[in-house]
C-alpha positions in Angstrom: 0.0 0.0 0.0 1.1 3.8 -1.0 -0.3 6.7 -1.3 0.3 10.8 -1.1 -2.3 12.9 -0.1 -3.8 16.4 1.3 -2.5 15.8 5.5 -6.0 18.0 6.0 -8.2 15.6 4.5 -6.8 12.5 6.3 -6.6 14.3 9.3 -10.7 15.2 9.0 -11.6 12.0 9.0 -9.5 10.9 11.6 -11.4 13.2 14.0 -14.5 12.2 12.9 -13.1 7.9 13.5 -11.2 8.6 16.8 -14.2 9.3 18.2 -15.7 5.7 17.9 -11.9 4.5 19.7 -11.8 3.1 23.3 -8.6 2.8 24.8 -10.7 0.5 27.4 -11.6 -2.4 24.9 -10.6 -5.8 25.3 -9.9 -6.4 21.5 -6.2 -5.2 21.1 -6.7 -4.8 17.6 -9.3 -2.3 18.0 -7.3 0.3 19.6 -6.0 0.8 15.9 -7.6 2.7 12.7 -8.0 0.8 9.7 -6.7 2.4 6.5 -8.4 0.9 3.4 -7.0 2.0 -0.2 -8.4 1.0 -3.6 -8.9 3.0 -6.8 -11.7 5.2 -5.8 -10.5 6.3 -2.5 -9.6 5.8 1.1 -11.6 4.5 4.0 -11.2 5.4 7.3 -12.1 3.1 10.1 -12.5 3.3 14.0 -14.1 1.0 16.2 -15.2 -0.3 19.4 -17.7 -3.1 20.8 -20.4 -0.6 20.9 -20.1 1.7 17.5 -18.1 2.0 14.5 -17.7 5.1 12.4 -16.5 4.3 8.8 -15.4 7.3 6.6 -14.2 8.0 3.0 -12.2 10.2 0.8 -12.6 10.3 -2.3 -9.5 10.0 -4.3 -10.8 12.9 -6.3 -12.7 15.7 -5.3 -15.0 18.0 -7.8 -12.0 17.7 -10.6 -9.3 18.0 -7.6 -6.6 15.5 -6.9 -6.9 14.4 -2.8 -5.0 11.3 -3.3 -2.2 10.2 -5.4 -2.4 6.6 -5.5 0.6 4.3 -5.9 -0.3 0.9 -4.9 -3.9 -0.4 -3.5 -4.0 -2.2 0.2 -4.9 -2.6 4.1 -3.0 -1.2 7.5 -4.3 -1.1 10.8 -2.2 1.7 13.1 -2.0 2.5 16.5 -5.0 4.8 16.3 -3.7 7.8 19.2 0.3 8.0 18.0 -1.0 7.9 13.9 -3.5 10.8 15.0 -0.9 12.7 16.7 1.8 12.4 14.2 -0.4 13.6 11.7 -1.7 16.2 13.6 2.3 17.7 14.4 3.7 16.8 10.7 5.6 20.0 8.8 4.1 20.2 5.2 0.1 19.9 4.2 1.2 16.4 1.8 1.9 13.4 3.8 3.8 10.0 1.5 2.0 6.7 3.5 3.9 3.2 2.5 3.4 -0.1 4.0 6.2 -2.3 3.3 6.8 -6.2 4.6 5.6 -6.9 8.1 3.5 -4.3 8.6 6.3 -1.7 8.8 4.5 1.6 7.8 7.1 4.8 6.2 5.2 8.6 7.0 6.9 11.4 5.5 5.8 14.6 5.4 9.0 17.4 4.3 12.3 16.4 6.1 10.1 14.4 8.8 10.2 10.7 9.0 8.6 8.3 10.9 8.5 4.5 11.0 5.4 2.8 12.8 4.7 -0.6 13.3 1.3 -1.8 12.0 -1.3 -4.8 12.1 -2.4 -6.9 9.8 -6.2 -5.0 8.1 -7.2 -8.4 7.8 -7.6 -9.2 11.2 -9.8 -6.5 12.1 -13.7 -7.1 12.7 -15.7 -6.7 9.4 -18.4 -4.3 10.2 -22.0 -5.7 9.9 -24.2 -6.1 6.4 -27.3 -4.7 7.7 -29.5 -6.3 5.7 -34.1 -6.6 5.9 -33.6 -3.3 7.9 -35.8 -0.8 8.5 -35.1 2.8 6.2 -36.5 6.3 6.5 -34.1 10.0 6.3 -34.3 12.7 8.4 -32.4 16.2 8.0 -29.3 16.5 10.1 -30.8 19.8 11.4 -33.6 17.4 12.7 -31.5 14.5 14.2 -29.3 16.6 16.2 -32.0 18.4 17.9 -33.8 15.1 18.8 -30.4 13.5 20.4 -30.2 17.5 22.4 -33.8 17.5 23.4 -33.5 13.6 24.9 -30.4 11.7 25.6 -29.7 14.0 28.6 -32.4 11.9 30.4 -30.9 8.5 29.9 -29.6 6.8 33.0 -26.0 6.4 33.9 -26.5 3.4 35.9 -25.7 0.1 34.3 -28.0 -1.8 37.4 -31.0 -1.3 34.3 -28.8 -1.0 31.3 -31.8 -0.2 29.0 -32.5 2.7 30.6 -28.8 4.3 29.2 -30.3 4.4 25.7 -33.0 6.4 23.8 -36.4 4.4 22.9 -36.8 5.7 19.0 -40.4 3.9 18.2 -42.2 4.2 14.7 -45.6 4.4 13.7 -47.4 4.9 10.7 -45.8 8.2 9.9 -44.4 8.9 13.0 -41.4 8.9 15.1 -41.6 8.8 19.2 -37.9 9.5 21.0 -38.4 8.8 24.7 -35.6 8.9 27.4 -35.4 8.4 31.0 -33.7 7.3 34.4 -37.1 6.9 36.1 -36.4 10.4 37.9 -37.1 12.2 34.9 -37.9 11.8 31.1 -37.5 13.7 27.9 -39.5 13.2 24.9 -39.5 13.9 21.3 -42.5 13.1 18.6 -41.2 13.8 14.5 -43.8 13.7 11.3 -41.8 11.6 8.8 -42.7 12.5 5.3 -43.7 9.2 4.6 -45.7 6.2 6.1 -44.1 2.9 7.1 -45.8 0.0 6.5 -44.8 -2.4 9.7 -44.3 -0.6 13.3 -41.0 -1.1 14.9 -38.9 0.4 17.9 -35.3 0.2 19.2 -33.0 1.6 22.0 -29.9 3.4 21.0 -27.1 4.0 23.1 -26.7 7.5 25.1 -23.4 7.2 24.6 -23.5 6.3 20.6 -25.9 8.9 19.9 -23.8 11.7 22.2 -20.8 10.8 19.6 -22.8 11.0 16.4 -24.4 14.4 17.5 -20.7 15.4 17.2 -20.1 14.1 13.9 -23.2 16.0 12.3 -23.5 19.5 11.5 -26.9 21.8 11.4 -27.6 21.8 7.8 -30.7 20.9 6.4 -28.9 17.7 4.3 -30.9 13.8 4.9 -28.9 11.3 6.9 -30.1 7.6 5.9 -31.3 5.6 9.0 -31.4 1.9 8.7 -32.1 -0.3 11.9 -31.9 -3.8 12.2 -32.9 -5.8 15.7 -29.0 -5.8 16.5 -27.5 -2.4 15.1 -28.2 0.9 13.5 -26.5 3.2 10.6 -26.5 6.7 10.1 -25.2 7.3 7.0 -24.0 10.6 5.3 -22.4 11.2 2.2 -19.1 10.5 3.4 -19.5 8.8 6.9 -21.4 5.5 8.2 -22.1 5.7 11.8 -22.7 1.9 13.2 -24.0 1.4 16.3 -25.0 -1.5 18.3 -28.9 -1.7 20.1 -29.5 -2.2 23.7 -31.4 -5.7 24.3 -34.3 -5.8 26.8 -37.9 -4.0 27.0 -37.9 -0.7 27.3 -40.6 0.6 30.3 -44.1 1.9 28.8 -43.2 5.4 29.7 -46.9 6.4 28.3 -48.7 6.1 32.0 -46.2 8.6 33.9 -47.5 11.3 32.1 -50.0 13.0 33.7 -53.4 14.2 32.1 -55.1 16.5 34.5 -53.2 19.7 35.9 -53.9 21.4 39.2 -51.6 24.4 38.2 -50.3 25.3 34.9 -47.3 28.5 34.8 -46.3 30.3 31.6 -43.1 32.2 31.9 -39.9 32.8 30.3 -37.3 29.3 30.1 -34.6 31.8 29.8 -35.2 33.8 32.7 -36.3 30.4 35.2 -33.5 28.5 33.7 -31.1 31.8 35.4 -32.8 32.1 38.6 -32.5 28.1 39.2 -28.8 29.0 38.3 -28.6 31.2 41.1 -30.8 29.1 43.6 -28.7 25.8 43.1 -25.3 28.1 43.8 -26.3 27.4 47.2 -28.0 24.0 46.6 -24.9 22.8 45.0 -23.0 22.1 48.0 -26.0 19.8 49.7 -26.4 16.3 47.9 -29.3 16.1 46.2 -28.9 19.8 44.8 -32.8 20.9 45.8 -34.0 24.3 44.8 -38.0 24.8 45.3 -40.6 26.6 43.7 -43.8 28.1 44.8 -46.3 30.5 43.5 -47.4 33.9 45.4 -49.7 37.0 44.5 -49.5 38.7 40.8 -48.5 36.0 39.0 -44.9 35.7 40.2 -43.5 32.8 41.2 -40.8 32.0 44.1 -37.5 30.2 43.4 -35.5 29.5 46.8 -33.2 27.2 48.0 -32.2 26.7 52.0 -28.1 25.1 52.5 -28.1 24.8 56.4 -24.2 24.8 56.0 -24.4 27.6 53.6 -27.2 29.8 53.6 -30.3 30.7 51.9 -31.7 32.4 48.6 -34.8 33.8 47.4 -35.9 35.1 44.1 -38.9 36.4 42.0 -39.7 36.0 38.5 -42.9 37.6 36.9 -44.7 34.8 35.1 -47.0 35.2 31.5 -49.8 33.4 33.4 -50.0 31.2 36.6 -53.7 29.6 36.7 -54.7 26.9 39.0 -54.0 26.3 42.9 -51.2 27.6 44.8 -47.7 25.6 44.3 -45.1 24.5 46.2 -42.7 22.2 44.9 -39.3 20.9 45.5 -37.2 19.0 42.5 -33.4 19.0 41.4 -32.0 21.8 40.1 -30.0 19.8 37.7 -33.0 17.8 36.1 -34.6 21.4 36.0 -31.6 23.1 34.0 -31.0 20.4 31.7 -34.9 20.4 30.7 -34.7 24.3 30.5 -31.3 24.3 28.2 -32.8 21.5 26.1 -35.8 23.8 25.3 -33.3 26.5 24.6 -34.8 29.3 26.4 -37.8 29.3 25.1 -41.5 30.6 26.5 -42.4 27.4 28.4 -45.5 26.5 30.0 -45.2 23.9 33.2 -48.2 21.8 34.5 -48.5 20.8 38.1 -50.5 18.1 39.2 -49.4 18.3 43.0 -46.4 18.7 45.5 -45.5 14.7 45.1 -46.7 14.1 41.3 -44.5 14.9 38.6 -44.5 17.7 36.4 -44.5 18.7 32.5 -42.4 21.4 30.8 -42.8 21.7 27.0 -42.5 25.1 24.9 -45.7 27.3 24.8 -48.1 25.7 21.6 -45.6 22.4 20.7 -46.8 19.6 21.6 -43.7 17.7 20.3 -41.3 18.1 22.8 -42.5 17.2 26.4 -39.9 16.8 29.3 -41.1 15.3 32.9 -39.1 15.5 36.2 -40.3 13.8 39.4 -40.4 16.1 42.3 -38.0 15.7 45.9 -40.2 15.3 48.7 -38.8 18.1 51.5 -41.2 18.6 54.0 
């Protein structure tokens, strides 16, 4: 294997790969990248036991020669020194040849360097998903649905279904639903088109967290194709594998509640600040509690009480507060990351009691709910 080629371009998509590396896996083989090179391009390859993130550069780029290719073939390196000498070699065109054994030759100007590599052909063949289920959805789209519920998945392994997201599809709908049974986030999406056969599978916190990464905010379709045992997200340069979580996830469908004793309208911007200030105080007890209760004039009270500490109190002017008198204690934390998921918009909250949980979701959108169990403190 040879090849000379742009350093920038082989150094994009080892950004993008390194990210499905684990230094912690127990296949030795996978702590390596996996350079494939045949006449159309090369492909990039990181893995782990959970995802794998394949990319690809074309040897030729709208008319414009990338790569420079001398002899077609397979090298697995050691994936954090190859990043790094790429990342600190003088001149923008890096020379790449494998010779006997594995010994790999990087030159880049008057630097040389001489890594051992391991045979390509011992590396796990990612999987043929084949029978899968396909729809698109804009990358805009996908990135706000991994940012509006994998904050909510658990980071215990005691129920390991809980540390992905439940994607379910009906008809022409997509359901995202994410919890650690103290709070849950969810997301509903119109797909453009029917499905014929309902399915649903649990993704990975972890996997999607890495692929929101890999994905920018334009409006351009990433393929989805699921399979009972693994996903892809595929671009037009990058496959994103992951594996799915086994087991049944909860029906989350009974927490939410249907009647409301109170209901507040206000500003996510400005509650999502003063529970900022509250928890300052709240931060140094362990369960980080701030509370909340309505008064007169539609303002409502945020305070929180550290008897090693101190106290704070604040008002904030609500839009509308209808419904019985609050009080409510929950965690700040589970609060903010609802509030920053919503990204500061007007939220209306729904009440159903000091012990019951609550509902944020922006004012008039349905799609997005989030639901957070209350502390008891009194």
């Amino acid at each position: 294997m040879k090849l000379t080629m742009k350093r920038d371009r082989l150094l994009q998509a080892l950004n993008d790969v390194m990210k499905g590396i684990s230094s912690k896996t127990t296949i030795p083989i996978l702590t390596g990248i996996k350079l494939d090179l045949n006449s159309s391009g090369l492909t990039v390859t990181g893995s782990n036991s959970d995802m794998a993130i394949q990319t690809f550069i074309e040897a030729v780029d709208n008319e414009n020669p990338v790569i420079d290719i001398h002899t077609e073939g397979s090298i697995v390196l050691p994936a954090r020194i190859f990043n790094e000498i790429m990342r600190k070699l003088p001149e923008d065109e890096v020379d790449l040849t494998v010779n006997d054994h594995y010994q790999t030759h990087i030159q880049s100007g008057k630097s040389e360097f001489h890594v051992l590599g391991l045979d390509a052909t011992e590396y796990p063949l990612l999987p043929e998903l084949k029978d899968e289920y396909r729809f698109d959805l804009p990358a805009n789209v996908l990135k706000s649905i991994i940012r509006e519920t994998v904050f909510a998945v658990s980071t215990s392994e005691s129920r390991p279904v809980l540390t992905g997201v439940h994607w379910q599809i009906k008809s022409d709908e997509l359901t995202c639903v994410a919890t650690d049974s103290h709070r849950l986030a969810k997301r509903i999406i119109k797909l453009d088109h029917e499905v014929e056969e309902s399915f649903s599978a649990v993704i990975p916190g972890k996997s999607l967290n890495e692929l929101s990464k890999l994905i920018g905010d334009s409006t351009e379709l990433i393929q989805i194709a699921i399979t009972p045992q693994q996903v892809l997200f595929k671009t037009k340069t990058v496959f994103f594998y992951s594996r799915l979580i086994e087991g049944n996830f909860p029906d989350t469908s009974r927490l939410i509640p249907s009647e409301y004793e109170t209901t507040v309208t206000m500003n996510g911007k400005s509650l999502f600040q003063a529970i900022d200030r509250a928890s300052l105080l709240a931060r140094e007890e362990r369960n980080n509690i701030v509370q909340v209760k309505s008064n007169e004039e539609n303002m409502v009270e945020v305070s929180s009480n550290s008897p090693e500490v101190g106290k704070v109190k604040e008002e904030i002017q609500t839009t509308s507060l209808i419904g019985e008198q609050l009080k409510i204690s929950f965690s700040a934390k589970y609060m903010m990351d609802a509030l920053k998921s919503l990204e500061g918009k007007e939220v209306t909250i729904e009440f159903t009691g000091p012990m019951r949980p609550f509902i944020l979701k922006p004012v008039n959108d349905e799609a997005i709910l989030q639901l957070i169990v209350p502390v008891r403190t009194y």
